[in-house]
MARBA-3410 file (N, C-alpha, C, O; in Angstrom, 1 decimal):
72
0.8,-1.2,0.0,0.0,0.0,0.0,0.9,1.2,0.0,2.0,1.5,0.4 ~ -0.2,1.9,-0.8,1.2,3.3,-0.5,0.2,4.5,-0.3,-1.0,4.3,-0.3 ~ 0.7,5.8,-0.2,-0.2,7.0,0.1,1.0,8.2,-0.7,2.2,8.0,-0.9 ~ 0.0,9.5,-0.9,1.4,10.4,-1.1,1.0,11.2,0.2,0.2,10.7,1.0 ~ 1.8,12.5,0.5,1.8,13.2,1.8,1.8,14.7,1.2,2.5,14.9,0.2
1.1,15.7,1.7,1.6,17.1,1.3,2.6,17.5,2.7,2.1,17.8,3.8 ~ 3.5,17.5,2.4,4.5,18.6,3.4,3.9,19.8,3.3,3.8,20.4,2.3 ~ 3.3,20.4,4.9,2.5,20.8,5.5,3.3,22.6,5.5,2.8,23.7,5.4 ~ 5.0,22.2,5.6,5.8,23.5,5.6,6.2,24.2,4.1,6.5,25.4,4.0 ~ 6.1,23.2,3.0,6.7,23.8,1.9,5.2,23.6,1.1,5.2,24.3,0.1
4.1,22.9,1.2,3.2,22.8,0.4,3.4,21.8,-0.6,2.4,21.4,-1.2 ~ 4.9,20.9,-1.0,4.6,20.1,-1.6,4.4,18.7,-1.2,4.5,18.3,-0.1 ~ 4.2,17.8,-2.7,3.2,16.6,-2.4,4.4,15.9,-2.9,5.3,16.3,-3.6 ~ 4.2,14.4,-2.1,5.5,13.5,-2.3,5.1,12.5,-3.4,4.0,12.5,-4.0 ~ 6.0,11.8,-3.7,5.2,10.6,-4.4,5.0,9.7,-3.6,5.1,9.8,-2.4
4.7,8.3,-4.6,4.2,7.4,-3.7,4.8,7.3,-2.7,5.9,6.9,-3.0 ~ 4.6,7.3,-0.9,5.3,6.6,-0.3,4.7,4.8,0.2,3.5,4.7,0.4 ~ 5.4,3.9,0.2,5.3,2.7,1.4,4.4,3.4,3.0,4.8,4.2,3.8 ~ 3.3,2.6,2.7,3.0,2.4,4.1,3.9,0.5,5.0,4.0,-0.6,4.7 ~ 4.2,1.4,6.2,4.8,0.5,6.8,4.2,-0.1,7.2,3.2,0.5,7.3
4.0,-1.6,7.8,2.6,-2.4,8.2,2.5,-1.8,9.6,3.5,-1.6,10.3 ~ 1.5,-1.7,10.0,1.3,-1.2,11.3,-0.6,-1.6,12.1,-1.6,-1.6,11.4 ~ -0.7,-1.7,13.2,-1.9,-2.2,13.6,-3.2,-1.9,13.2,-3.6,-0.7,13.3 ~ -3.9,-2.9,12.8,-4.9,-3.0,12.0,-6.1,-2.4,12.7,-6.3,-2.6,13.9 ~ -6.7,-1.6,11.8,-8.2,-0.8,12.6,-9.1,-2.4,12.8,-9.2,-3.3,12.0
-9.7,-2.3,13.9,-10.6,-3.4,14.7,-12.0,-2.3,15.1,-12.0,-1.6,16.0 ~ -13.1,-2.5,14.1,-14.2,-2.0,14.4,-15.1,-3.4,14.6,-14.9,-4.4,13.9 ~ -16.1,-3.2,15.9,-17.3,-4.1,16.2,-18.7,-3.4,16.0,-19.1,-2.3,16.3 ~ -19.1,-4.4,15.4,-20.3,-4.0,14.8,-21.9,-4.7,15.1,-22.0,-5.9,14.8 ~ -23.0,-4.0,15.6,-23.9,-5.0,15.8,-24.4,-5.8,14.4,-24.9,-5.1,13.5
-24.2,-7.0,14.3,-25.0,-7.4,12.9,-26.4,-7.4,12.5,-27.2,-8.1,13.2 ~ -26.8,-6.6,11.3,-28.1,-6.5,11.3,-29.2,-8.0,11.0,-28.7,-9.1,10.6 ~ -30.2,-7.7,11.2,-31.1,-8.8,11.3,-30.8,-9.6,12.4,-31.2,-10.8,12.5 ~ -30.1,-9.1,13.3,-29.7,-10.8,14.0,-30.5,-10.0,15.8,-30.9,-8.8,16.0 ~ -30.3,-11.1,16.6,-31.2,-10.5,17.7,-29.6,-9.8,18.4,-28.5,-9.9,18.0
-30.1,-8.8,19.7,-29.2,-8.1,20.5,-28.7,-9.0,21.3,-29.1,-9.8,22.1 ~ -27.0,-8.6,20.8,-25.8,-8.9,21.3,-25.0,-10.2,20.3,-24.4,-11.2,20.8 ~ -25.3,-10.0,18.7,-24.7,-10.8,17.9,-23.8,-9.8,17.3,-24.1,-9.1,16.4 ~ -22.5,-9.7,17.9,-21.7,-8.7,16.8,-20.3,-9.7,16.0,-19.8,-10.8,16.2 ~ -20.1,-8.7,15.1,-18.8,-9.2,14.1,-17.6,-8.3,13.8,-17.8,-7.2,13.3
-16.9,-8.6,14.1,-15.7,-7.9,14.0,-14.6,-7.8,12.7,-14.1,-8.7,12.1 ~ -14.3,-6.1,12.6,-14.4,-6.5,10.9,-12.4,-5.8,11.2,-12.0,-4.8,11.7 ~ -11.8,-6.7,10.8,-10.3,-6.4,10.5,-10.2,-5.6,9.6,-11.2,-5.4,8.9 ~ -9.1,-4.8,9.2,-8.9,-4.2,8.2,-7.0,-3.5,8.3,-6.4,-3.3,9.4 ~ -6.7,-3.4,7.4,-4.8,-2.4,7.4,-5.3,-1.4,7.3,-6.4,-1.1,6.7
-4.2,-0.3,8.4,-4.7,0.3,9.1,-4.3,1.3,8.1,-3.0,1.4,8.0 ~ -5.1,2.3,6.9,-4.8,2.9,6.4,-5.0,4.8,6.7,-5.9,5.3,7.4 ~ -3.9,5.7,6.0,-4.0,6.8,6.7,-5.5,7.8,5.5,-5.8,8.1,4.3 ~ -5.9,8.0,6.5,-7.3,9.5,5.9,-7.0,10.8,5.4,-6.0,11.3,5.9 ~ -7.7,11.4,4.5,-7.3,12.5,3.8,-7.5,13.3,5.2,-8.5,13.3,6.0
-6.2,14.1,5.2,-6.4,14.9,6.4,-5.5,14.7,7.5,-5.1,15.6,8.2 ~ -5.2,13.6,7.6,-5.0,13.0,8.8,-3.3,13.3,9.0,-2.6,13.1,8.0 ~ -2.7,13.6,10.0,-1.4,13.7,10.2,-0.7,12.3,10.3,-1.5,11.5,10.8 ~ 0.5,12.0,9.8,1.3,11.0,9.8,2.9,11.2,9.9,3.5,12.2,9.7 ~ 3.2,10.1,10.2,4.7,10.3,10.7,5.5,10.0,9.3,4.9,9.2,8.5
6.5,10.6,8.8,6.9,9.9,7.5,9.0,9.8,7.8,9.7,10.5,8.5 ~ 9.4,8.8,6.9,10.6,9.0,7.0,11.3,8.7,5.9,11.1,7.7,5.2 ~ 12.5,9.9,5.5,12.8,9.9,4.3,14.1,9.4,3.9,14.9,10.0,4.5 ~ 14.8,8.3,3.0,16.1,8.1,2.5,17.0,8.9,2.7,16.5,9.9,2.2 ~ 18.2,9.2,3.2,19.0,10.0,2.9,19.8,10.6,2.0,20.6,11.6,2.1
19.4,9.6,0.7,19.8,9.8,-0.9,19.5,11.0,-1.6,20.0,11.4,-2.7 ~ 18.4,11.7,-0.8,17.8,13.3,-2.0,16.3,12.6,-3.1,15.5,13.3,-3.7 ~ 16.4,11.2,-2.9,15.7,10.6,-4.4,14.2,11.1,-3.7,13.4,11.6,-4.5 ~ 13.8,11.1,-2.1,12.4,11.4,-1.9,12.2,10.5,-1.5,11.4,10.4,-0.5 ~ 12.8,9.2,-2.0,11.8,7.5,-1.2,11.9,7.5,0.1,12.9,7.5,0.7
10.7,7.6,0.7,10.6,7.3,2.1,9.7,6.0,2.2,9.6,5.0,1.5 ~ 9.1,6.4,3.4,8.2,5.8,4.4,7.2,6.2,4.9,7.6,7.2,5.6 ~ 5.6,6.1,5.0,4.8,6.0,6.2,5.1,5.1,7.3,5.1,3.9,7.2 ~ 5.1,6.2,8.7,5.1,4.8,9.8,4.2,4.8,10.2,4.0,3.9,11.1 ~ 3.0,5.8,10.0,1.8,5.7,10.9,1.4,7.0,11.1,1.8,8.0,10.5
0.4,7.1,12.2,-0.5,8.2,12.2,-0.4,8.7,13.4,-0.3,8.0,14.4 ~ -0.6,10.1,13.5,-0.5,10.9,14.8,-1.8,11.1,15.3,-1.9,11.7,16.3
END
């Protein structure tokens, strides 16, 4: 998976970066039609939202390739 990032100080947008694997969003959910207190639990990789602040880490080459590690 990858994301780009807008650097927040200069206004620009990165390319693709690597998201790093990191803990998976765990939403429980009541299931419909079923009687009270049947829920399911839905896994998912934990990806970052438009908006959302993230930690990023960059090569020391100049090339731009970084990293997502996650979300603040």
């Amino acid at each position: 998976m990858t994301a780009r990032v807008k650097i927040q100080d200069t206004g620009t947008v990165t390319g693709d970066l690597k998201i790093v694997q990191n803990k998976p969003t765990v939403v429980i959910e009541l299931e419909k039609g079923t009687c009270e207190g049947e829920f399911k639990a839905v896994v998912s990789p934990w990806k970052p939202t438009v908006g959302q602040w993230v930690v990023c880490i960059f090569k020391p080459d100049g090339d731009g390739d970084g990293f997502i590690l996650g979300g603040i």
